[in-house]
Residue frames as qw, qx, qy, qz and C-alpha x, y, z in Angstrom:
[[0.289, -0.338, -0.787, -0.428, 9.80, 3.91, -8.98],
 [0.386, -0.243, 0.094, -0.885, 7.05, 5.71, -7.59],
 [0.298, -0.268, -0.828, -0.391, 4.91, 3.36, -5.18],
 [0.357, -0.594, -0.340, -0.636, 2.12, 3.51, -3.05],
 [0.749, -0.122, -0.453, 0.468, 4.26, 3.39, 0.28],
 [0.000, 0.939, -0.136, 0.316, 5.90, 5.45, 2.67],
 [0.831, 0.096, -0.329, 0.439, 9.56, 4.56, 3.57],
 [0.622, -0.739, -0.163, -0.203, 10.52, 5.81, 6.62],
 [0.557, 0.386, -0.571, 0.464, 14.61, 5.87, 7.59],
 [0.652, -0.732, -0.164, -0.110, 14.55, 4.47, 11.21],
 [0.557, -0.663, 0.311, 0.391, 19.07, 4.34, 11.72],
 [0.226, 0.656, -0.577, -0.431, 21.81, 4.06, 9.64],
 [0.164, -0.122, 0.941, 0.271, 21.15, 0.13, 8.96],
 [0.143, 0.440, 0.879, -0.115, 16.93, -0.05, 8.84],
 [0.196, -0.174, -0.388, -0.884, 13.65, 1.77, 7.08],
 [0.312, 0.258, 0.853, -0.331, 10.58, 1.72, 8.21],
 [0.061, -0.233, -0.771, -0.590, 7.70, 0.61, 5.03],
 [0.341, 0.403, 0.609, -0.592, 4.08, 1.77, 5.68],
 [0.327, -0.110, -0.575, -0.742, 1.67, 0.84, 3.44],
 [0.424, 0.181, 0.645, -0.609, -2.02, 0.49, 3.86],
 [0.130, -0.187, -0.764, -0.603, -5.33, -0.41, 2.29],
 [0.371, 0.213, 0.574, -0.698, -9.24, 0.35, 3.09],
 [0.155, -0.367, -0.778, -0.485, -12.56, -0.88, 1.94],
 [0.515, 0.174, 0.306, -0.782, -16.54, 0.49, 2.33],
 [0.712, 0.272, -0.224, -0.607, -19.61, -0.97, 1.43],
 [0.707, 0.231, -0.668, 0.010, -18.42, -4.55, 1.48],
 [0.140, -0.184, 0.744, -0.627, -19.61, -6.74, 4.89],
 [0.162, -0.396, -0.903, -0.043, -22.42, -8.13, 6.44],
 [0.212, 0.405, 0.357, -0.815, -24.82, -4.61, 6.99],
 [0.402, 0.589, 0.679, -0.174, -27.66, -4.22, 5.41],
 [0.305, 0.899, -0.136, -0.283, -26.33, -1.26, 2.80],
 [0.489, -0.418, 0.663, 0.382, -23.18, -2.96, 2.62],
 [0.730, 0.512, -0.254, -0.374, -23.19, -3.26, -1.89],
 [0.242, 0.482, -0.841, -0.037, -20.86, -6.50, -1.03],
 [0.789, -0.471, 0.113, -0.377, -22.35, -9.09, 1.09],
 [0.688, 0.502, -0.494, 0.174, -19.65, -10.58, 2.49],
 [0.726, -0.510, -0.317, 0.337, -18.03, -12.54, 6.38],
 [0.188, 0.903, -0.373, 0.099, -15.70, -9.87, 7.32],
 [0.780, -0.328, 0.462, 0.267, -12.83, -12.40, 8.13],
 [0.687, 0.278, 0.446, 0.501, -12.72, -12.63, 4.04],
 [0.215, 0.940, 0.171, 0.202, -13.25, -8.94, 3.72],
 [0.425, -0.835, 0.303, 0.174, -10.43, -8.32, 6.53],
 [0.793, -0.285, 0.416, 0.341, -8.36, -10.86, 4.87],
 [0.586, 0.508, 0.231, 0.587, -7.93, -9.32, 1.23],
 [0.091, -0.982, 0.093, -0.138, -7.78, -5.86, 2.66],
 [0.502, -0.563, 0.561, 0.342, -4.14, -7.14, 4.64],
 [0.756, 0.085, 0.450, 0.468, -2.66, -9.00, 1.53],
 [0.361, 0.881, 0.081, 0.296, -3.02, -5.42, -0.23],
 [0.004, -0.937, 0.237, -0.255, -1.04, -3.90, 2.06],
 [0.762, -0.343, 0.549, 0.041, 1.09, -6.86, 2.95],
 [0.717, 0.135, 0.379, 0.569, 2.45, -7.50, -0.56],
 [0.025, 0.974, -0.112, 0.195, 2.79, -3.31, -1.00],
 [0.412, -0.843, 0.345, 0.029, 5.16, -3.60, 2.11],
 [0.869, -0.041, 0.455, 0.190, 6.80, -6.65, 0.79],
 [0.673, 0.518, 0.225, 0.478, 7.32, -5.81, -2.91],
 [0.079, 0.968, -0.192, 0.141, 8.81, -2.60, -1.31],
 [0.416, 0.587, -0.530, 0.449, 11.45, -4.71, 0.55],
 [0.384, -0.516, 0.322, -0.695, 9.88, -4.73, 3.75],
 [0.358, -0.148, -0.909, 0.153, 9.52, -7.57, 6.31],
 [0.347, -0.673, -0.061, -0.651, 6.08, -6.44, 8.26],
 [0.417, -0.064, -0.780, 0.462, 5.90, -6.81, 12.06],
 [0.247, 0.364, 0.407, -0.801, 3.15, -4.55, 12.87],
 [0.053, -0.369, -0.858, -0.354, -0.77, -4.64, 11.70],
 [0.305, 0.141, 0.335, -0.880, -3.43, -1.66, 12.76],
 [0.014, -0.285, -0.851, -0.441, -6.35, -2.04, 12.07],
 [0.106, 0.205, 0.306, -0.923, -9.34, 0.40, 11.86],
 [0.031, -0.326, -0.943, -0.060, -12.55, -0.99, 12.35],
 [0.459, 0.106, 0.250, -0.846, -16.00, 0.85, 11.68],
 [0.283, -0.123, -0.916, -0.255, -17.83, -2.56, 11.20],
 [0.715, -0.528, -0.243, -0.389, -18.99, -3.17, 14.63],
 [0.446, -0.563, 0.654, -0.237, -17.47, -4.08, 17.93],
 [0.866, -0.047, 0.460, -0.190, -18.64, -7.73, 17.06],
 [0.718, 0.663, -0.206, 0.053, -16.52, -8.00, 13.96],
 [0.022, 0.895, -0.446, 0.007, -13.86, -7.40, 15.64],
 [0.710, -0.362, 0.602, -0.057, -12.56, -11.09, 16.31],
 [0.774, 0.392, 0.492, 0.071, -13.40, -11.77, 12.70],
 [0.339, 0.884, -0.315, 0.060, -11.66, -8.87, 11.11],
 [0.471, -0.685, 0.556, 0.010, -8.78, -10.13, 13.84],
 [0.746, -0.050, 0.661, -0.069, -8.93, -13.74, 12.37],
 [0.581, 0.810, 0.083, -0.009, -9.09, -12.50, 8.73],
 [0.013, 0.882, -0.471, -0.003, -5.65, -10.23, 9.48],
 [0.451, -0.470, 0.757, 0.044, -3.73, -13.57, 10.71],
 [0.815, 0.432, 0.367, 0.125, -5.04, -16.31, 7.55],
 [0.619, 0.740, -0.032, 0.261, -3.01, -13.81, 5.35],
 [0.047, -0.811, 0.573, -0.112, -0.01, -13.08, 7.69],
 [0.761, -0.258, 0.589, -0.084, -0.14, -16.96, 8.17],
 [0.880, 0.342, 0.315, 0.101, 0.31, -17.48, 4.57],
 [0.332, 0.884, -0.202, 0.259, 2.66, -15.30, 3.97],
 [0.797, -0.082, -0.503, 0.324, 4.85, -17.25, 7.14],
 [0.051, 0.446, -0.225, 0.865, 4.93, -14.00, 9.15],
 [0.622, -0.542, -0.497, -0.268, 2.15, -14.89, 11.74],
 [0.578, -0.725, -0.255, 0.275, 3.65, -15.12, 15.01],
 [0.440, 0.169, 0.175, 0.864, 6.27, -12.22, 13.85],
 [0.015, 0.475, 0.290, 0.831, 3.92, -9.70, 13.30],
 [0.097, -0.281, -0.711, 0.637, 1.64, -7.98, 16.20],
 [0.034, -0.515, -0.725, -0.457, -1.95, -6.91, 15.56],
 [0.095, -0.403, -0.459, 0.786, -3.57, -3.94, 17.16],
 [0.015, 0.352, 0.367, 0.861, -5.98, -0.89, 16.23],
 [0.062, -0.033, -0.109, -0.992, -9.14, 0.21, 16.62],
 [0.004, 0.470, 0.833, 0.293, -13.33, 0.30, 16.72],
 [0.038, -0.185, 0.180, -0.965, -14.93, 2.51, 16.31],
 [0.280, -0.250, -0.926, 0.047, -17.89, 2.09, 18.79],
 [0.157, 0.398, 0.474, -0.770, -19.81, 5.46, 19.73],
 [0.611, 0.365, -0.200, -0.673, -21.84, 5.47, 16.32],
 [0.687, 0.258, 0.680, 0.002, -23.36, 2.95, 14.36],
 [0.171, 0.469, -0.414, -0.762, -22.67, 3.36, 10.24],
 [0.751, 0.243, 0.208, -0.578, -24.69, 2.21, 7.61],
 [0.770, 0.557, -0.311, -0.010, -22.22, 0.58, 5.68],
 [0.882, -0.356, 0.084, 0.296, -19.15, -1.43, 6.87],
 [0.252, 0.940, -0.199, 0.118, -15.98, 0.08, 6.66],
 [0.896, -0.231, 0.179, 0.334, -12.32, -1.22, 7.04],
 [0.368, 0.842, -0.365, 0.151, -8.58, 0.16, 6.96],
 [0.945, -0.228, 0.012, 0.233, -5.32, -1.85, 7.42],
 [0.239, 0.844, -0.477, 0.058, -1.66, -0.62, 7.91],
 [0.930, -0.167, 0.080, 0.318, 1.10, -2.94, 7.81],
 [0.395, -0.868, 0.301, -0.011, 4.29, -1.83, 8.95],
 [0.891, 0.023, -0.086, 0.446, 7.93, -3.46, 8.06],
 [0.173, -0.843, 0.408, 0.305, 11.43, -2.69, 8.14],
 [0.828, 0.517, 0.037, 0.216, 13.81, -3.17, 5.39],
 [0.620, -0.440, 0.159, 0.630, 17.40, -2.70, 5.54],
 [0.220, 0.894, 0.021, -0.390, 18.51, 0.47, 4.43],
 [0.312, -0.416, 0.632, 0.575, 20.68, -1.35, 1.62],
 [0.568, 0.554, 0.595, -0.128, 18.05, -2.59, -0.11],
 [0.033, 0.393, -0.463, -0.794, 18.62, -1.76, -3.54],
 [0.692, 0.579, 0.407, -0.142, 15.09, -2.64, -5.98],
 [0.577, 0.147, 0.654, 0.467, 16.25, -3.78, -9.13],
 [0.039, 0.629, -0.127, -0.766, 15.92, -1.42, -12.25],
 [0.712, 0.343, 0.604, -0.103, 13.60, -2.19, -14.57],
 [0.142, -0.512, 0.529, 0.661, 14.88, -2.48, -17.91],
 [0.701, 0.299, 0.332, -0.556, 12.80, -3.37, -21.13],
 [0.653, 0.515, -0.526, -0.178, 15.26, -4.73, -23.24],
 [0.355, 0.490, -0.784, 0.140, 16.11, -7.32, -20.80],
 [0.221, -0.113, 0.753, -0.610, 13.59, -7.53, -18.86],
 [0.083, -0.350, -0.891, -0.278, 10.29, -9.94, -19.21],
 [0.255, -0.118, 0.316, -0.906, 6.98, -8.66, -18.14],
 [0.318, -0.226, -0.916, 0.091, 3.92, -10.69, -16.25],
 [0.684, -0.356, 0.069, -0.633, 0.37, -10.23, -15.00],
 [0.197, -0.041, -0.926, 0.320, 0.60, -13.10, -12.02],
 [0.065, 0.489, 0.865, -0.093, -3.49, -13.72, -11.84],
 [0.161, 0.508, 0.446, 0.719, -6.16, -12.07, -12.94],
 [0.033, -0.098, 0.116, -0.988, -7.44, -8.42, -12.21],
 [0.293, -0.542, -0.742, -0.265, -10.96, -9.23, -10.34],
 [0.190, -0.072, 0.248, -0.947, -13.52, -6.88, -8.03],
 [0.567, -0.149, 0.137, -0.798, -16.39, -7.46, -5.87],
 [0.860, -0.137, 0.353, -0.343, -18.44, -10.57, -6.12],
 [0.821, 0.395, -0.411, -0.019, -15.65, -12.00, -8.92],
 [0.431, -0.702, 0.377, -0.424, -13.21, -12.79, -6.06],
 [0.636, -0.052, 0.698, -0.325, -15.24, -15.03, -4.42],
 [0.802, 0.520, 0.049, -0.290, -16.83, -16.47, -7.68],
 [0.770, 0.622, -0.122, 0.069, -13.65, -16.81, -9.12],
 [0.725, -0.649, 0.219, -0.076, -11.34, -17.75, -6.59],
 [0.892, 0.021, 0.274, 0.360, -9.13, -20.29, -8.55],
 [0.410, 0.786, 0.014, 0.463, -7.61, -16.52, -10.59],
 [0.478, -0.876, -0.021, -0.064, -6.31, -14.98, -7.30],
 [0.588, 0.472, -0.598, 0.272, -2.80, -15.15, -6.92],
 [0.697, -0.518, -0.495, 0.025, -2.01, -16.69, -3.78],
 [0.159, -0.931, 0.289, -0.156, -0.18, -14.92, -1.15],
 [0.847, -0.189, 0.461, 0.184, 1.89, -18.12, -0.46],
 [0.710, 0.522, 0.366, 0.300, 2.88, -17.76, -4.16],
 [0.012, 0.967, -0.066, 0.244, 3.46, -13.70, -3.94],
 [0.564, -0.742, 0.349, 0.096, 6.11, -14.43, -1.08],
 [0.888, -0.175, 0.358, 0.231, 7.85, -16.65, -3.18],
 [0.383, 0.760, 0.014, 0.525, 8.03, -14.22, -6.30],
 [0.082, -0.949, 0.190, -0.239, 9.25, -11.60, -4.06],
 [0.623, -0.547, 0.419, 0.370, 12.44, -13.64, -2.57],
 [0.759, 0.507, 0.203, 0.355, 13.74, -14.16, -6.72],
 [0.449, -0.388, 0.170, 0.786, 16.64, -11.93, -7.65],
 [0.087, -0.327, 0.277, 0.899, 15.95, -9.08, -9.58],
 [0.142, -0.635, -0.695, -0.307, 12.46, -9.52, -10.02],
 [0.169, 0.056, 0.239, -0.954, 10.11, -6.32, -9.46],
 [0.046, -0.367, -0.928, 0.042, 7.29, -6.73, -8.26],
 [0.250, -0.173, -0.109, -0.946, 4.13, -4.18, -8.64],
 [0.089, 0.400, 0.842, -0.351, 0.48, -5.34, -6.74],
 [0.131, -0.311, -0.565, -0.753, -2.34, -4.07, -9.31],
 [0.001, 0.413, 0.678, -0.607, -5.11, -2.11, -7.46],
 [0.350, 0.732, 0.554, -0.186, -8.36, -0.14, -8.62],
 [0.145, 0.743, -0.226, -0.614, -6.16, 1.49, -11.49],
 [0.800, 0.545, 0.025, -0.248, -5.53, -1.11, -13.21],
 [0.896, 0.093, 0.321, 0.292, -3.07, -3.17, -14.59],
 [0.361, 0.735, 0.061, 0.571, -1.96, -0.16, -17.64],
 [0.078, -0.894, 0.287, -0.334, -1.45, 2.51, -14.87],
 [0.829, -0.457, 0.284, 0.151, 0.94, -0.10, -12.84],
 [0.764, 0.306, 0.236, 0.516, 2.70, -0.80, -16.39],
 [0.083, 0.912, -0.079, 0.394, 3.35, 3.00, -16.55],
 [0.452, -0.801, 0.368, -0.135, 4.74, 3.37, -12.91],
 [0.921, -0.240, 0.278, 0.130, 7.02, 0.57, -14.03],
 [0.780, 0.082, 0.192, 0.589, 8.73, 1.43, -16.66],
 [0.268, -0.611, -0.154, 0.728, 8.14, 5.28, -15.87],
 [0.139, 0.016, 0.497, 0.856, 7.14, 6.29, -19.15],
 [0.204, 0.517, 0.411, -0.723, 3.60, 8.37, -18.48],
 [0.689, 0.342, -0.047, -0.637, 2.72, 8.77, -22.06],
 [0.174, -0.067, 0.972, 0.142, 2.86, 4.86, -22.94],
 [0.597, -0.032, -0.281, -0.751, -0.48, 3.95, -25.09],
 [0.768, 0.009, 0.556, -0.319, -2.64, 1.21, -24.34],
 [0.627, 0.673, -0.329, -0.213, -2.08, 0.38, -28.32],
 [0.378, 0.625, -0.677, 0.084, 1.28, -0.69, -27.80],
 [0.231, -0.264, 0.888, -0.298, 0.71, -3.12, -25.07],
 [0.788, -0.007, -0.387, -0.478, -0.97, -6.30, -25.36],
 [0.025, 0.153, -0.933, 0.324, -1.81, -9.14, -22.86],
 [0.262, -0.302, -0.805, -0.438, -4.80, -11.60, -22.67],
 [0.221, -0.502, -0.790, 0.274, -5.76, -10.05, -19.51],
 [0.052, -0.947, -0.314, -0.050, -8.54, -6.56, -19.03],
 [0.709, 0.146, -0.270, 0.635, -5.88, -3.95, -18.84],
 [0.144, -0.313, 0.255, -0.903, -7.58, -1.06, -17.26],
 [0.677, -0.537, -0.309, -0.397, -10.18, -2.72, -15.37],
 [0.391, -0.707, 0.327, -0.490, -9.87, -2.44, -11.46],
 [0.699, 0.082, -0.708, 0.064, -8.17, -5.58, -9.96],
 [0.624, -0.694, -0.120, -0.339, -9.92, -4.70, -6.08],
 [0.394, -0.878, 0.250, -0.108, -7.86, -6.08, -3.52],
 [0.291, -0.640, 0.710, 0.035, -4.86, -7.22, -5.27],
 [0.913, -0.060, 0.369, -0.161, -6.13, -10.27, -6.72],
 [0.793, 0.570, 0.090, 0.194, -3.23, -9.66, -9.42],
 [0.356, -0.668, 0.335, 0.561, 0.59, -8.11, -9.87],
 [0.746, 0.652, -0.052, 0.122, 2.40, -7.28, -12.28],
 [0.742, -0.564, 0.220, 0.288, 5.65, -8.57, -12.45],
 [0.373, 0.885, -0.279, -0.013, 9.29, -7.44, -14.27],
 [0.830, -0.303, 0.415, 0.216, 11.95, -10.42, -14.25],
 [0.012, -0.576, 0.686, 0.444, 15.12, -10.89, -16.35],
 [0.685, 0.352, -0.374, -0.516, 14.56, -12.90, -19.67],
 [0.277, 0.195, -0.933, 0.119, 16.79, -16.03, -18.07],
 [0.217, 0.042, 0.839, -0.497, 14.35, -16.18, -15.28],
 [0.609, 0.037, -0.209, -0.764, 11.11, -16.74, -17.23],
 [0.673, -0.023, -0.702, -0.231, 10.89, -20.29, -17.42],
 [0.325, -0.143, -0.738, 0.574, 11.43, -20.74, -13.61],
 [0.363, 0.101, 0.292, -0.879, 8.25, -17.80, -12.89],
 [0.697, 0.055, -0.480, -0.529, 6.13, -19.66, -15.84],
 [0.635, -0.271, -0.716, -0.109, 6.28, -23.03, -14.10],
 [0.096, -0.019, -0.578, 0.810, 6.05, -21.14, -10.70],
 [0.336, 0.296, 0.551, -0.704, 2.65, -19.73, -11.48],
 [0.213, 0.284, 0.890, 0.285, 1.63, -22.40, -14.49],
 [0.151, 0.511, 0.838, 0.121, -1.95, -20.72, -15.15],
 [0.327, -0.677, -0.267, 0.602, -1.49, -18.11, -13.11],
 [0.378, -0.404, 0.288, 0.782, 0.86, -16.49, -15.61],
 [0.577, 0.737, 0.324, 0.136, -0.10, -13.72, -18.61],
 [0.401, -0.324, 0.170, 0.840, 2.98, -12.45, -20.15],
 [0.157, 0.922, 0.188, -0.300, 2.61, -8.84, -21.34],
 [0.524, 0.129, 0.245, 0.805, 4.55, -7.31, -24.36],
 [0.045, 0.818, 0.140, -0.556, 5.11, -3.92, -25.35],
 [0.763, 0.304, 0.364, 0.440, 5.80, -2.60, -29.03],
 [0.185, -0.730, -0.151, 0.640, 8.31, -0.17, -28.96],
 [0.588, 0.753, 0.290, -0.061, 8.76, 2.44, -31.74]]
């Protein structure tokens, strides 16, 4: 399965996971088309690339960060990065470092995160199978000011950590393709229709930074994900031909 990673063999027992995530336009400048603290801007930017590294296997222990806000941001971008490694129980684990840039001024705010793990080089991701396997949007697919607005859809990251320890659950983090192109890269089948699939949530609309997955669990474990994420949860069929 094809994701949006780069896996790294570091010996013969460990990998090393790099995944990342950036935003523009979204901050507290005066072009900025978000208005928004960066703490909350820093903080969804990590949980993209913090449940990337995760749902790859990874455990993270490193955090860059590359900052064309403003020098002054920086404490708040800092303070952002650690709310989502704190919820994710990884806080004092992980180290934080990076960047500002600080000989220009841009007009727009600007933000990139890498998070870093290692994963043991047994790791074997499950194999996603559609006759046996369930399939789940785990909150809904939101962007820009719906976020914030709509806060109570989000899946938590607290919540994310726990999906991702389950057996033989895959896990997929839905970004500005959409839900549909995630369902593709899951069950690898490129000319799937939109037709054939049906769930109650948007399926090609952009789901910004993460505020959704899609998830791929054996048929026994449903009831035990359903009362995991109770509201949370839109199960997705496919009708094959």
């Amino acid at each position: 399965m094809k994701r949006d990673i780069t896996i790294i063999p570091l010996s013969e027992k460990d990998s090393l996971v790099i995944a990342s995530d950036n935003s523009g336009g979204i901050g507290l400048k005066e072009h900025d088309l978000v208005r928004t603290p960066y703490e909350i801007v820093s903080y969804f930017s990590l949980r993209v690339a913090a449940m990337e590294c995760i749902a790859a296997g990874g455990v993270p222990f490193s955090v860059m960060i590359h900052n064309f806000c403003s020098e002054d941001s920086w404490q708040a971008i800092v303070a952002g990065a650690e709310r989502g490694l704190n919820e994710l129980g990884l806080k004092s684990n992980v180290q934080i470092s990076g960047s500002t840039e600080s000989n220009f001024q841009l007009l727009q705010s600007a933000l990139g995160i890498i998070v870093m793990g290692k994963r043991e080089r047994s790791f074997a991701e499950a194999k996603f199978s559609l006759d046996k396997m369930k399939i789940a949007v785990i909150g809904s697919p939101l962007v820009g000011e719906e976020v914030l607005e709509r806060g109570s859809e989000v899946l938590p990251l607290s919540l994310f950590k726990e999906l991702s320890l389950l057996e033989d659950v895959i896990l997929l983090p839905v970004g500005s393709k959409g839900v549909f192109h995630e369902l593709k890269v899951m069950t690898g089948d490129e000319g799937l229709s939109l037709e054939s699939v049906s769930c109650d949530v948007d399926l090609v609309k952009t789901s910004g930074p993460s505020t959704c997955i899609l998830a791929a669990f054996p048929a026994v474990l449903e009831p035990v994900v359903k009362e995991m994420t109770a509201r949370l949860y839109h199960s997705v069929e496919i009708e094959v031909e």
